[in-house]
C-alpha positions as CSV (number, residue, x, y, z in Angstrom):
1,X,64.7,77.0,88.4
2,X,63.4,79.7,85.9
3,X,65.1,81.6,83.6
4,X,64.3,85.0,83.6
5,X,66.6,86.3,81.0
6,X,69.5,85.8,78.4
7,X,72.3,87.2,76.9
8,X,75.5,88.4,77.0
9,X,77.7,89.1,79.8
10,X,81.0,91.1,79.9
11,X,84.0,91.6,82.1
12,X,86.0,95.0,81.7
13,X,88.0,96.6,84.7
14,X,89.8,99.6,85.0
15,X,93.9,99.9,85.9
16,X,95.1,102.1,88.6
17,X,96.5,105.3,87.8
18,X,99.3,104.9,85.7
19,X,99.2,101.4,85.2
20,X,98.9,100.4,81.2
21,X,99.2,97.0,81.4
22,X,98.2,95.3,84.8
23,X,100.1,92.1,85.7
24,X,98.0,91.6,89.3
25,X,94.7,92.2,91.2
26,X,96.7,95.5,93.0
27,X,97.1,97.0,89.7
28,X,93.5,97.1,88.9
29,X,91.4,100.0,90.4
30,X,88.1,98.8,89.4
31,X,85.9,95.5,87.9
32,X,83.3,95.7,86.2
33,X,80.4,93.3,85.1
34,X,78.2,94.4,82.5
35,X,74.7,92.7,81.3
36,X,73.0,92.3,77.9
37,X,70.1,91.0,77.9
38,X,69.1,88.9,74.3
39,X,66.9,90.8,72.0
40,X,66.4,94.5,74.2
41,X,68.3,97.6,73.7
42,X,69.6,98.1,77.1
43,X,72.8,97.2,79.1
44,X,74.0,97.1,83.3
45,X,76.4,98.3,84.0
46,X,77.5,96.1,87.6
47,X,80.4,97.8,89.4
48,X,81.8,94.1,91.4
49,X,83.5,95.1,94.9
50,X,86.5,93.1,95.0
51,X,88.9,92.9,92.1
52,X,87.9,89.4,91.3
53,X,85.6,86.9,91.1
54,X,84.6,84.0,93.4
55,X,86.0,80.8,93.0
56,X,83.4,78.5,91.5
57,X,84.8,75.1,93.6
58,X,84.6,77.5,97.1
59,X,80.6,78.6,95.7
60,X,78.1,79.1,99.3
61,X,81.4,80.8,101.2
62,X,83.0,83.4,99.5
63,X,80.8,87.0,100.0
64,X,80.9,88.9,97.7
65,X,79.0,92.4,96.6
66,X,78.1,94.6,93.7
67,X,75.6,97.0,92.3
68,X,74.0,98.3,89.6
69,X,76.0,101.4,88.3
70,X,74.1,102.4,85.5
71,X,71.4,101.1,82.9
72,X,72.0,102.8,79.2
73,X,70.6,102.2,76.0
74,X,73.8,102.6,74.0
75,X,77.0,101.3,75.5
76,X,79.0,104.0,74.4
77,X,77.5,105.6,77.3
78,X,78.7,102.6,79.2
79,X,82.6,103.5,78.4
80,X,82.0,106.9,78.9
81,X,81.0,106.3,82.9
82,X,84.2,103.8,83.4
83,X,86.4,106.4,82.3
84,X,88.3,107.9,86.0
């Protein structure tokens, strides 16, 4: 297998509407992945389609979707386009 890049990877979601401090899954309105790769000045932004990830031991059966939201160069930019 070849590597074709490396970095950093970060998990962020946003709650539902007037949720502060989300105790469950059906709290969360949106997860989001986002990808650094090592040594460039740009980040994606991956919006994930369920509210969580795959479980690792279940790996081959679970589908699961997302896409690439947005590519930016500062990640300010990247806050700015979670915000509802």
């Amino acid at each position: 297998m070849e590597v074709l890049e490396q970095g950093h990877i970060y998990f962020f979601f946003r709650p539902r509407v007037e949720t502060h401090q989300p105790e469950s899954a059906e709290e969360i309105q949106r997860l989001y992945m986002v990808l650094h790769p090592r040594g460039e000045k740009k980040y994606r932004m991956i919006v994930i389609g369920r509210k969580k990830l795959p479980d690792a031991a279940k790996s081959g059966t679970q589908k699961y979707w997302g896409f690439v939201d947005r590519v930016v160069s500062d990640p300010k930019q990247l806050e700015e386009g979670a915000r509802p």
